[in-house]
C-alpha positions as CSV (number, residue, x, y, z in Angstrom):
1,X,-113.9,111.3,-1.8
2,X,-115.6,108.7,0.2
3,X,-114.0,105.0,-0.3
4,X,-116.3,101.8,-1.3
5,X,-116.9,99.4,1.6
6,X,-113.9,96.8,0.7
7,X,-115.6,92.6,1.3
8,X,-113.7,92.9,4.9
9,X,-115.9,95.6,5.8
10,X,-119.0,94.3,4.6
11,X,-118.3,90.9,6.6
12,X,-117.7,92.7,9.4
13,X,-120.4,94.8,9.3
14,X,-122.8,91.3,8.5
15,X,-121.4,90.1,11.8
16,X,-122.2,92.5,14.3
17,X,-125.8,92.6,12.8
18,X,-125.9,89.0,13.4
19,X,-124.0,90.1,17.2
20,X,-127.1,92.2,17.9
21,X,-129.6,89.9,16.6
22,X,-128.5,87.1,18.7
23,X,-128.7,89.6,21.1
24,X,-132.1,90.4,20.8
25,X,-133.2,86.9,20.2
26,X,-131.9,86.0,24.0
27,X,-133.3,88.8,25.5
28,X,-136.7,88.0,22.9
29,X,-136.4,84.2,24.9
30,X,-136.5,85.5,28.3
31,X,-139.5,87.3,27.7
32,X,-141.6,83.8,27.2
33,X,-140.9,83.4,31.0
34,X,-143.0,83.8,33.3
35,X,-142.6,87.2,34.6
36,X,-143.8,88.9,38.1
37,X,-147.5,91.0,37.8
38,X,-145.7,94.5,37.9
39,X,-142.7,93.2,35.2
40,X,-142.8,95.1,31.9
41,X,-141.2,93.0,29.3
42,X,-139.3,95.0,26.0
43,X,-141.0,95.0,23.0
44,X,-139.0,93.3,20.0
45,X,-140.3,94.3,15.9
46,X,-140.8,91.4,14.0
47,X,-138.2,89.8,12.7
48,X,-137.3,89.1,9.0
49,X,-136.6,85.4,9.8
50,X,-136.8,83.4,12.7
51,X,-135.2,79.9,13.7
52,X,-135.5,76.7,15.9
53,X,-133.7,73.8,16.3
54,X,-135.3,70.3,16.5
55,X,-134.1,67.0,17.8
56,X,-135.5,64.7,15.1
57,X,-135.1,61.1,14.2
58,X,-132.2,61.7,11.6
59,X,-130.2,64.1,13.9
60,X,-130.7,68.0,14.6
61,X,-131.9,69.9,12.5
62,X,-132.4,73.7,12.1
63,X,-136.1,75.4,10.4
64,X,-136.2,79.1,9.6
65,X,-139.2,80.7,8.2
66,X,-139.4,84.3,6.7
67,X,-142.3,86.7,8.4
68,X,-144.7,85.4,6.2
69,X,-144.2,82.3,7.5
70,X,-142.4,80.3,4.2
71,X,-139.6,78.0,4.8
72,X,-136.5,79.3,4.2
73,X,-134.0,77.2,5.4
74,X,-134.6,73.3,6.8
75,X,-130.6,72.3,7.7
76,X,-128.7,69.9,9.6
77,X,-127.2,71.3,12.4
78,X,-125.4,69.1,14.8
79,X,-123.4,71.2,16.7
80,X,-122.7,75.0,17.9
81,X,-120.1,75.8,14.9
82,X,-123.0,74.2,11.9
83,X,-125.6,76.1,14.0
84,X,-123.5,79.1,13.4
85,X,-122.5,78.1,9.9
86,X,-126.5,78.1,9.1
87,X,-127.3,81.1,10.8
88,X,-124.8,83.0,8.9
89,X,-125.6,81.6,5.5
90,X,-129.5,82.5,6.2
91,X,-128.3,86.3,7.5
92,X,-126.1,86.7,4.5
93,X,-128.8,85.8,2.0
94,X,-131.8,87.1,3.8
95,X,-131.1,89.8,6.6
96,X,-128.9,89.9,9.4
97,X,-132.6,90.0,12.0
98,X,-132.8,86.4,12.2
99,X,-134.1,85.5,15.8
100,X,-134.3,82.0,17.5
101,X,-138.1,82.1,18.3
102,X,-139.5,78.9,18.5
103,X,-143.1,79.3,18.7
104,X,-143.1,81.1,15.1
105,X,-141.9,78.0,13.6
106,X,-144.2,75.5,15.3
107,X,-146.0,74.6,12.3
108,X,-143.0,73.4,10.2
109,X,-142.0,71.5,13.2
110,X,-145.3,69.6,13.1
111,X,-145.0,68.9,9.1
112,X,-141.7,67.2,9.7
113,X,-142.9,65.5,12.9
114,X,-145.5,64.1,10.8
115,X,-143.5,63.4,8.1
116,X,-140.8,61.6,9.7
117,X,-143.5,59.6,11.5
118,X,-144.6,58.3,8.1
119,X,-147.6,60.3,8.8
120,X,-147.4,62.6,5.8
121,X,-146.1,61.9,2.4
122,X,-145.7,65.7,1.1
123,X,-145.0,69.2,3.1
124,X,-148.1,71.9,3.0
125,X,-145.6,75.0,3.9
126,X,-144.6,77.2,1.5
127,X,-140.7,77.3,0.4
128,X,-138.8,80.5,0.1
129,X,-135.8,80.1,-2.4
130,X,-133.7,83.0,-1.3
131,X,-130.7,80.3,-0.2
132,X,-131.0,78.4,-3.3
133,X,-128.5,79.2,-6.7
134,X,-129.7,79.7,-10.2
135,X,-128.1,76.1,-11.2
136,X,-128.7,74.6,-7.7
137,X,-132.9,75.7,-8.4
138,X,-133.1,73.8,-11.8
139,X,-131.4,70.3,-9.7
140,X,-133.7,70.7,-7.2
141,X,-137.0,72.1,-9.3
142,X,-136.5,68.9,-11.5
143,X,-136.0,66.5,-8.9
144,X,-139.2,67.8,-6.9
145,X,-140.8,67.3,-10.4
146,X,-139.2,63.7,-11.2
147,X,-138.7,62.2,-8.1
148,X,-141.6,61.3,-6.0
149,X,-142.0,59.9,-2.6
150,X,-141.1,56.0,-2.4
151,X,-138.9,56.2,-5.4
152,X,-134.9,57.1,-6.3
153,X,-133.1,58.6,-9.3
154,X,-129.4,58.8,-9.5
155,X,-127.1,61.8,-10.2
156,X,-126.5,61.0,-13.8
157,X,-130.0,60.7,-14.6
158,X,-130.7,64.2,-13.1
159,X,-128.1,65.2,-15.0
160,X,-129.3,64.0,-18.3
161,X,-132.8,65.2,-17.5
162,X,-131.3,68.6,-17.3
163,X,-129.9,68.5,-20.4
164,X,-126.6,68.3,-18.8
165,X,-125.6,64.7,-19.3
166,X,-121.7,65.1,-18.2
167,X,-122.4,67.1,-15.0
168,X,-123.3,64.8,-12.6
169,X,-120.5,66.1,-10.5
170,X,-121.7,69.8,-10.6
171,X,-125.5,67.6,-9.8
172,X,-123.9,66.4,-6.9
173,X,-122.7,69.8,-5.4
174,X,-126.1,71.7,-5.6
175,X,-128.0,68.5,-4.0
176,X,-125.0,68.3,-1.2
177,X,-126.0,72.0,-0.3
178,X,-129.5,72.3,-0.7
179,X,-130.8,74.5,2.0
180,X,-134.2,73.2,2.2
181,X,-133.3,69.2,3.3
182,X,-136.4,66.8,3.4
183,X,-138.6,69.1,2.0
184,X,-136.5,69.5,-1.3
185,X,-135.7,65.5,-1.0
186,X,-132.0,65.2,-1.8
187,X,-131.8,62.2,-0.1
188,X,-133.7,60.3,-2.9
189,X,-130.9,60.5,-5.2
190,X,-127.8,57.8,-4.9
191,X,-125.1,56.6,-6.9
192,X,-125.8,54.4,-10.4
193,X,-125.2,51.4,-8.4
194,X,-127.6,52.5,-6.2
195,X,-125.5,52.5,-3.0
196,X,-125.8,55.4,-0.9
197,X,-123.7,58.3,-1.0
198,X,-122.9,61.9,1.0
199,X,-126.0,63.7,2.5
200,X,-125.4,66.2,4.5
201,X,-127.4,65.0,7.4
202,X,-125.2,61.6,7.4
203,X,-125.8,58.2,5.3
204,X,-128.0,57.3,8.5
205,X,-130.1,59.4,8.4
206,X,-130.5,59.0,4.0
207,X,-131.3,55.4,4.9
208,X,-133.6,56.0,7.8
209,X,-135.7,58.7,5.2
210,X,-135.3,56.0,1.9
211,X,-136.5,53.3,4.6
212,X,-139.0,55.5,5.9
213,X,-140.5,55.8,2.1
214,X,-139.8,52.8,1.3
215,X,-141.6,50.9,3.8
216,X,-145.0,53.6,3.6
217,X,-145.7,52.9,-0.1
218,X,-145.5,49.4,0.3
219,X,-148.0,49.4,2.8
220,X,-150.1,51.6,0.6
């Protein structure tokens, strides 16, 4: 009798996909370079996601789309471990073929451009919601819905709006891990007093995004 993969074995076999993706997605890189006349480059399939990372006004930040081209995944990512951190979270809930290849993300990177330029009040791209829980979608789904651009609510009135008037705490968690930052605008929510609190991209960056807001609708 054969024995069921035990959680070990399934995280182990997670990671060495992600090994020989990473792998690919080099050897994919070099391949963008120019090559001499009689080179041959490989030939890579499509992969099921790709990635990029963008220096942006509020810090680094990681996009991944799916192969139709829908956002998946729009997450800080300062350093090498949270770059690692994201990539893994993405493999686990999508598929272990996610490839750094920047040119297949180019047009979320202009929608944020624009946006954090104050040249764009909304995002046109399409969201995939494969990273996003069951409780964590109805935060975010009714702060999409309540909270527009320019304006703030505060984690006990999402709460209450849910229906859930004691969980502002359990609010709190599912905004603090949203997958899809800026797009999905978690930074629009602060504390009753209004002062701000966590974000995962750092209070800077909230206040540089509520500013940001802030300062475009006046001028409208």
């Amino acid at each position: 009798m054969t024995d069921n993969p035990t959680t070990d074995d399934r995280l182990a076999a997670l990671t060495e996909a992600r090994r020989t993706a990473l792998a690919e997605s080099r050897l994919a890189a070099l391949t963008e370079s120019p090559l001499p006349a009689t080179a041959h480059p490989p030939v890579f399939d499509t992969a099921d996601v790709c990635y990029a990372l963008d220096d942006t006004p509020i810090g680094r930040l990681l996009y991944a789309v799916t192969d139709s081209g829908a956002l998946v995944a729009a997450l800080f990512a300062p350093d090498d471990p949270a770059e690692s951190h994201a990539l893994d979270r993405i493999a686990a809930a999508t598929s272990p073929r996610v490839l750094n290849v920047p040119r297949r993300v180019d047009p979320v990177r202009r929608e944020f451009d624009d946006y954090l330029a104050g040249r764009r009040e909304r995002f046109d791209v399409n969201v995939d919601w494969s990273l996003v829980g069951r409780f964590q979608s109805e935060v975010l789904g009714e702060l999409a819905a309540r909270v527009p651009y320019g304006q703030t609510s505060t984690y006990g009135a999402l709460a209450t709006a849910l229906g859930r008037p004691s969980a502002s705490r359990a609010v709190g968690a599912a905004l603090g891990a949203n997958p899809l930052c800026v797009v999905l605008p978690c930074h629009r929510v602060v504390a009753s007093t209004g002062a701000l609190t966590g974000y995962a991209g750092g209070l800077d960056a909230k206040r540089y995004l509520l500013e940001l807001e802030s300062r475009h609708t006046r001028l409208v």
